[in-house]
N, C-alpha and C positions, 0 to 999 in steps of 0.2 A: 074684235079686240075688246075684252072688258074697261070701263070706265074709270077714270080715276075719279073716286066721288070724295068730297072731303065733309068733314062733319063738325058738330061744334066739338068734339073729341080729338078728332083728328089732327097730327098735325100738320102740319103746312107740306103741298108738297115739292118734294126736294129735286134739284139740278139731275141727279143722277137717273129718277125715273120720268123724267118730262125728256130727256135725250134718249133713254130708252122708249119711248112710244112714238117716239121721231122718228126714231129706225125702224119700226116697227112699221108705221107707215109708209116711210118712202117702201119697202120690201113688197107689203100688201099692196099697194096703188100704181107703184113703179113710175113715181115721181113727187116733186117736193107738197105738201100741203098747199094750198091757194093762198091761203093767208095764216098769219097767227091768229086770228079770232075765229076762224072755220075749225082749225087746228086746238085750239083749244077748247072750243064747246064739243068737240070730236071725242075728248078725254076727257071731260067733264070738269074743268078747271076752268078759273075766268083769266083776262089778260095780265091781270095786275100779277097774279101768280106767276102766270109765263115769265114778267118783267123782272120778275124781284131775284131771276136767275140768267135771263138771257135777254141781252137787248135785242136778237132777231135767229133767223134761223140760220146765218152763215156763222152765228156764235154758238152755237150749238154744233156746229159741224170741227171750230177748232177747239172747242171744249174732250171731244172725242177724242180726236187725234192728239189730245196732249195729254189727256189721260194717258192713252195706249203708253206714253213713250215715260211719264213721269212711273207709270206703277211699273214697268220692265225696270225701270235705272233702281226704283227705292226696293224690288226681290232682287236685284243680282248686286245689287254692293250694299246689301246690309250681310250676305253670304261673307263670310271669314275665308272660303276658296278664294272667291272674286278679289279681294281687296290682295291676296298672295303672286296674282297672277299679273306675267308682265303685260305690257302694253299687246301684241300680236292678241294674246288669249282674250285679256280683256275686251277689244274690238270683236273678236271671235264670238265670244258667251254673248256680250250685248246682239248682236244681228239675230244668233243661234233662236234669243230667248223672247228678242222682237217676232220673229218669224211665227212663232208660238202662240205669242197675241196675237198677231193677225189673223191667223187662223180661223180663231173664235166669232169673228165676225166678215169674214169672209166675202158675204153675200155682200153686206155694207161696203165693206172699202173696193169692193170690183163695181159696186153703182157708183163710187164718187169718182174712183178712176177712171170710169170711164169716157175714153175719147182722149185723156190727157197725153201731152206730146210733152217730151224733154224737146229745150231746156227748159220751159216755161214751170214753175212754182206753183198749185194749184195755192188759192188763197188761204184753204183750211190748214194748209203745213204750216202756217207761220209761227203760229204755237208751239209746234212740235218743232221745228228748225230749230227754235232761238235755244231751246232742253239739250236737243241736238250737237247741237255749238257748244255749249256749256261742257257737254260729256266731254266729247272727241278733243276737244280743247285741254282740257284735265289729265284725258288719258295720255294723250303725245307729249304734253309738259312734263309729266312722270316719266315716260321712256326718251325724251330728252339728256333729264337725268340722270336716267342711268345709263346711258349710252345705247337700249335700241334702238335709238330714234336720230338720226345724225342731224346737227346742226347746220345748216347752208343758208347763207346770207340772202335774203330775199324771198327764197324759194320757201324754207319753214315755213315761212310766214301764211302761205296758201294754203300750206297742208292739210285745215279742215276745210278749206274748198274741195280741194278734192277728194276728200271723206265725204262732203256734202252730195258729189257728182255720182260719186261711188256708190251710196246710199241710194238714190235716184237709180241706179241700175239696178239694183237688187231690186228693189220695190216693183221697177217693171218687169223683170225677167221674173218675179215669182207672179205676179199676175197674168203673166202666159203661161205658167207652168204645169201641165196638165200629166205632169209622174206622181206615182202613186205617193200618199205623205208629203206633197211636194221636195221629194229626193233630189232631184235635179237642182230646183233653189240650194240645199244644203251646198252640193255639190259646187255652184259657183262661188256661194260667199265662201269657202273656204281656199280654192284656189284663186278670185281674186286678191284675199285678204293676203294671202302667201304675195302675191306679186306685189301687190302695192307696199309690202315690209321691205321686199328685193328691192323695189325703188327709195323708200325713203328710209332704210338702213342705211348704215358704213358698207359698201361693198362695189360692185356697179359701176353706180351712177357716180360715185366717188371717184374712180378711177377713171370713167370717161370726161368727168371732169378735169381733174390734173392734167389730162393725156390733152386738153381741148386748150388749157392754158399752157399747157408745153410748147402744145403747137401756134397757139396766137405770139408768145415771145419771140417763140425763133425763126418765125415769118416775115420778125420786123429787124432781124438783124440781114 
């Protein structure tokens, strides 16, 4: 791997290529650097440089992962489709557009996933959750609004939990996924996403509601 040399020219170097020669490494070695000081004299930068971007290498690992999810949100809702589309599509476009990123670096997020078990949170999503939450939270208040999203006393209130849980399934089921283009991922996020609207639409779970308090009154008379 060539050297990051810097010079009395040069300038300082940046967050975004000391994360790229991070991956670049763990790929090449097929595990984390020994240390930041092995690691940095490895790229030809000294620590202070490392510092003035990253206080360690698990910062560098949620620096990634919130990349991925902030530049997915800032291409598909600066789109004038995106911003036209109800809540279902919106959730829809965002996983479709995620999937896409991921892609790209592929080899990285199957070394970090590796061995990770639901329901346990790898440390580096915490970044990406907290964006996460922000989004899914936004979207469902908008279809709230408009009525795709039904209001239920208590129960709303989880519903980007369960977007959170939901998210967490895709993520593992496209990291098993070995269909061409990963086709198959497509395939689930879009028949999950269909169900999970059947559950927290008007429709349903509405009706097996009323029908649950129907039957709880007239049990007690």
């Amino acid at each position: 791997m060539e050297k990051v040399k810097k010079t009395k020219t040069q300038k300082a170097i940046s967050a975004d290529k000391i994360a790229e020669a991070y991956r670049e490494q763990i790929l090449t070695s097929g595990k984390v650097p020994a240390s930041v000081f092995t690691f940095c004299k490895s790229i030809g930068i000294t620590e202070s440089d490392f510092y003035q971007h990253f206080a360690s290498f698990e910062a560098i690992e949620k620096s990634i992962w919130t990349n991925l999810i902030e530049s997915t949100r800032k291409r598909i809702e600066t789109d004038a489709d995106y911003q036209a589309f109800g809540a279902r599509e919106k959730i829809l476009t965002f996983y479709f557009s995620l999937i896409e990123a991921l892609k790209t670096d592929r080899s990285f997020i199957l070394y970090q996933l590796k061995g990770w078990k639901q329901p346990l949170m790898p440390v580096f999503l915490k970044g990406f959750k907290t964006s996460f939450d922000e989004w899914i939270n936004s979207v469902l208040n908008a279809g709230k609004v408009s009525g795709e999203v039904a209001n239920r006393p208590l129960l709303d209130k989880r519903y980007d939990v369960l977007f959170w849980m939901h998210f967490m399934f895709i993520l593992q089921f496209w990291t098993h996924d070995d269909s061409a283009n990963f086709e198959k991922t497509d395939a689930a996020i879009e028949k999950s996403v269909n169900l999970a609207f059947d559950l927290i639409g008007k429709g349903v779970l509405d009706n097996a509601l009323d029908f649950g308090k129907f039957l709880y009154r007239n049990a007690r008379n």
